[in-house]
C-alpha positions as a LaTeX table, in Angstrom:
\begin{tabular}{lrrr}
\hline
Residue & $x$ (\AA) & $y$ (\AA) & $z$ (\AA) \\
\hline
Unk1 & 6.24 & 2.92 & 13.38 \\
Unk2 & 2.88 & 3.15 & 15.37 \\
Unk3 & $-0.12$ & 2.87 & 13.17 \\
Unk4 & $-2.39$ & 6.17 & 12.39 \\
Unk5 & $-5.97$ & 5.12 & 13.86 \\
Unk6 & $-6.90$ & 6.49 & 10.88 \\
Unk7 & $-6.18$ & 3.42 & 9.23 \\
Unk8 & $-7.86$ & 1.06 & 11.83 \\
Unk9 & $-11.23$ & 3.66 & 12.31 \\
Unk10 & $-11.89$ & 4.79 & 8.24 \\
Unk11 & $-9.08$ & 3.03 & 5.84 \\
Unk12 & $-10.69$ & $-0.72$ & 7.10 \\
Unk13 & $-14.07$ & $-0.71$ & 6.58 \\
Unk14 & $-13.48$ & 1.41 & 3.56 \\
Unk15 & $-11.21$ & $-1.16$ & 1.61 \\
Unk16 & $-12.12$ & $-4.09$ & 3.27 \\
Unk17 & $-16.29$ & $-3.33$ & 3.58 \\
Unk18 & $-17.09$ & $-0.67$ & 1.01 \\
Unk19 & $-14.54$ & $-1.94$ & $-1.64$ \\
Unk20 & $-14.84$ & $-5.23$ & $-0.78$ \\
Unk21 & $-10.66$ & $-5.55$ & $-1.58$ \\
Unk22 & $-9.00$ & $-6.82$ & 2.11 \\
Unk23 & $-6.06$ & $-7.61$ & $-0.31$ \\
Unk24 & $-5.42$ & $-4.05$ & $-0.54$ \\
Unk25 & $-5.84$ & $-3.34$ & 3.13 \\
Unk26 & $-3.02$ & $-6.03$ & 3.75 \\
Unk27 & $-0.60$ & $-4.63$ & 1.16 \\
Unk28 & $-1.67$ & $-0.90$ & 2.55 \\
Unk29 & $-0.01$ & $-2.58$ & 5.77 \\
Unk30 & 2.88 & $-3.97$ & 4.71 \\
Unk31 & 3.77 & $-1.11$ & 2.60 \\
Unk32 & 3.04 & 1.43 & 5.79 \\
Unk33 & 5.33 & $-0.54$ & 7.86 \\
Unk34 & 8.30 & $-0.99$ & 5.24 \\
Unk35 & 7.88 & 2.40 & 4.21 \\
Unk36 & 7.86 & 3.87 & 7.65 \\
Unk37 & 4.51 & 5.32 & 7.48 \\
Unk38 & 5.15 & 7.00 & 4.06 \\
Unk39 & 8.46 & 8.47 & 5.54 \\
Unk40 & 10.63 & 6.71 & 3.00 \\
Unk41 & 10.47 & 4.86 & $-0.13$ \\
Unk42 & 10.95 & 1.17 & $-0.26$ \\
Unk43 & 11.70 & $-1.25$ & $-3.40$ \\
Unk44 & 9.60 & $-4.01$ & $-3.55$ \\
Unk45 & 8.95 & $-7.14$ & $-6.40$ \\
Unk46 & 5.20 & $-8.85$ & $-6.61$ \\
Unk47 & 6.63 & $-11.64$ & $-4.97$ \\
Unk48 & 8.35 & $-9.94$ & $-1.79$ \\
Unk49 & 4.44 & $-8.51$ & $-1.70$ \\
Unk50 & 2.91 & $-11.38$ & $-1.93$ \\
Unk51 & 5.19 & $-13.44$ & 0.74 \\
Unk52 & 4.75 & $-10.53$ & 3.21 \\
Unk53 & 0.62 & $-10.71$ & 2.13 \\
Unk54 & 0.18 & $-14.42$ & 1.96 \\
Unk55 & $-0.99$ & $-13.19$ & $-0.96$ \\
Unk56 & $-0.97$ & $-14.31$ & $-4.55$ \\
Unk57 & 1.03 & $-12.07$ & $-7.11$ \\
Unk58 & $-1.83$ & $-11.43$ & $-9.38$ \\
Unk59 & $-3.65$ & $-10.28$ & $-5.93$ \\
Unk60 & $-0.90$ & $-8.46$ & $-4.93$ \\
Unk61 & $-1.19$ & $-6.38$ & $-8.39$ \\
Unk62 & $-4.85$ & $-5.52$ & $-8.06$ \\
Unk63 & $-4.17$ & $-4.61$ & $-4.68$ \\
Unk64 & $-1.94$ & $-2.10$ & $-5.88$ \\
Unk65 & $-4.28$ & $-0.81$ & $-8.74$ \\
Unk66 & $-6.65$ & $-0.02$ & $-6.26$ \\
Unk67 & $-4.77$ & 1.20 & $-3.75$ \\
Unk68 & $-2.76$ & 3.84 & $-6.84$ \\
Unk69 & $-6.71$ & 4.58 & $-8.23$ \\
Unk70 & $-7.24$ & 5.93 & $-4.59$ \\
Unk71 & $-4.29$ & 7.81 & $-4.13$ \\
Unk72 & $-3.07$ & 5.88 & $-1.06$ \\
Unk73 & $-0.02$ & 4.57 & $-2.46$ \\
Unk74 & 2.51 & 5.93 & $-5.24$ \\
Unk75 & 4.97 & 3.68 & $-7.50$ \\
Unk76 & 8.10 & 4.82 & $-9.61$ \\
Unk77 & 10.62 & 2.56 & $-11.31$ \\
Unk78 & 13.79 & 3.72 & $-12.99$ \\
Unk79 & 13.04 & 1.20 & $-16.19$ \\
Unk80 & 9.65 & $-1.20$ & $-17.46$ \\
Unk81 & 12.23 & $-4.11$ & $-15.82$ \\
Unk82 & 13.04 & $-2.18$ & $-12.65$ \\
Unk83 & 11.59 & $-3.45$ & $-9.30$ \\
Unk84 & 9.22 & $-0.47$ & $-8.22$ \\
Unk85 & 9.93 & 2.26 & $-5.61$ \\
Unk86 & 6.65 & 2.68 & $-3.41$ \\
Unk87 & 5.45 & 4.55 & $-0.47$ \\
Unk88 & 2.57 & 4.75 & 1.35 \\
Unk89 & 0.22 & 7.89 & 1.02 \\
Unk90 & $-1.78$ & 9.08 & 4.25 \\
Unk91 & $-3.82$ & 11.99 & 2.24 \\
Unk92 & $-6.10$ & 12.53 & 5.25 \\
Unk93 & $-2.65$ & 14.06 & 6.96 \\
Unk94 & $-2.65$ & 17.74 & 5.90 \\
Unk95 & 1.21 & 17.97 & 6.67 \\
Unk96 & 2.19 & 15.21 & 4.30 \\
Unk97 & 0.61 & 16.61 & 1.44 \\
\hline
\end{tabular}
């Protein structure tokens, strides 16, 4: 999957600069790439997130708070025990929307 240079020319500085959270650029990453660019879903624990990352857990889950608070990534989960679904948003792509 090739990377949107949306990601690389806005999504960086934003997160990483502005937001001052590189954590959540690096999970944005992993999760584009397992997800296929948002194509597909993909079930993923803390720890498969943080091992991807080189990340720790409790990084990995702030990531993700601030990555769901800006509507770049969505989570499900069947049960409170389940490992969550996610998939990576691109809501500057009018045709995903």
């Amino acid at each position: 999957m090739l990377l949107d240079s949306y990601i690389l020319d806005v999504l960086l500085p934003d997160l990483v600069g502005h937001d001052r959270r590189p954590s959540a650029f690096l999970v944005y990453l992993v999760l584009w790439q397992r997800t296929a660019g948002g194509r597909r879903e993909a079930a993923l624990s803390l720890r498969e997130l943080a091992e991807a990352t080189g990340l720790s857990k409790r990084a990995v889950q702030g990531a993700l708070a601030t990555l769901e608070r800006r509507r770049l990534v969505s989570a499900a989960r069947e049960s409170t025990t389940a490992v969550p679904s996610y998939r990576a948003l691109r809501p500057w792509d009018r045709a995903t929307r």
